[in-house]
N, C-alpha and C positions, 0 to 999 in steps of 0.2 A: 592412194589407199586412204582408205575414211577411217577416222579419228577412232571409231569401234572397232575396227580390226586393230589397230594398234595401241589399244588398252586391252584388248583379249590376247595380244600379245606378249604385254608386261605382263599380267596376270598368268598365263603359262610359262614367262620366263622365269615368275616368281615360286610357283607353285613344280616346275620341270614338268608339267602336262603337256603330253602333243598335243600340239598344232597341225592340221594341213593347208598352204595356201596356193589357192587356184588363182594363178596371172596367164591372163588373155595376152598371149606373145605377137601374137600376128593376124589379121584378120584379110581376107582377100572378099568382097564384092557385098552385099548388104548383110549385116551381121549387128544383133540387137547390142552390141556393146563393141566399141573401141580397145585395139592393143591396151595394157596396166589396169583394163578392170579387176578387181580382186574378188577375192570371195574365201575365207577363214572357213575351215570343216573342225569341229571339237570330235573328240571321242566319242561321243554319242549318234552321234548323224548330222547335228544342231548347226546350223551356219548362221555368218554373218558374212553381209556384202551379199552381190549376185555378180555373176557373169552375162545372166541375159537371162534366166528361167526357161520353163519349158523342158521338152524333152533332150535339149542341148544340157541343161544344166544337172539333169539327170544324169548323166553321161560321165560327166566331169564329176558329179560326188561321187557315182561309182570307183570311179579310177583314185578318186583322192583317200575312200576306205581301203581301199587296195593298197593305196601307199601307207596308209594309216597302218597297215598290217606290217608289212615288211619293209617300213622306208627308204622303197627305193622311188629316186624322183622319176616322172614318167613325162610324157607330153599326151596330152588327149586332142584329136584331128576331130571338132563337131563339122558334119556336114550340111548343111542348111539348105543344101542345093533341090534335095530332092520333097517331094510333099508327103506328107505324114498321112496315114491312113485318115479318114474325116475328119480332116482337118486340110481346106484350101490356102490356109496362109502360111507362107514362108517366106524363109527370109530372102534366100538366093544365095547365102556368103557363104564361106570355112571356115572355122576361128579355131586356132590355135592354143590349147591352156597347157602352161606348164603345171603342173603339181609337184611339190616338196615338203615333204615333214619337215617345223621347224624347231622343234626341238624332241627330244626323246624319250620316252619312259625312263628315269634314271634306275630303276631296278631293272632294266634290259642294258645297261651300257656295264 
């Protein structure tokens, strides 16, 4: 985890603003980032870190607003295997991201 996620960390532990963070749990076959990539989602859409970009990381912010909503942790399945409308490069792999809200609205608790 990069030193930025983990000062936007103290900074939401300080202020009680959620947090979502997306870790790349598992990755099977060529995949733009390795298992413990991170990637920090604020309340607004705003990130810090990546998982890999592209339409995989699209994916994962989706699901991480989604937990943003309702915190519940989720796991998102990117698939890489298949090729994206015009577009011939891919990666070939599956990556695995967990997502969890790490702390909570204190006026929702």
């Amino acid at each position: 985890m990069s030193i930025e996620i983990f000062q936007e960390l103290l900074e939401a532990n300080e202020s009680g603003s959620p947090r979502v963070v997306a870790t790349v749990s598992e990755t099977t076959g060529s995949t733009p980032r390795s298992a413990g990539a991170t990637m920090l989602i604020r309340p607004d859409g705003s990130m810090v870190g990546t998982i890999g970009g592209g339409c995989g990381e699209a994916e994962v912010w989706q699901g991480a607003m989604d937990t943003m909503q309702d915190g519940k942790p989720r796991t998102i399945v990117v698939d890489l295997t298949e090729p994206t409308e015009g577009d011939d490069k891919i990666c070939g792999g599956v990556m695995h991201v967990f997502v969890e809200q790490v702390f909570s609205n204190p006026s929702e608790t």
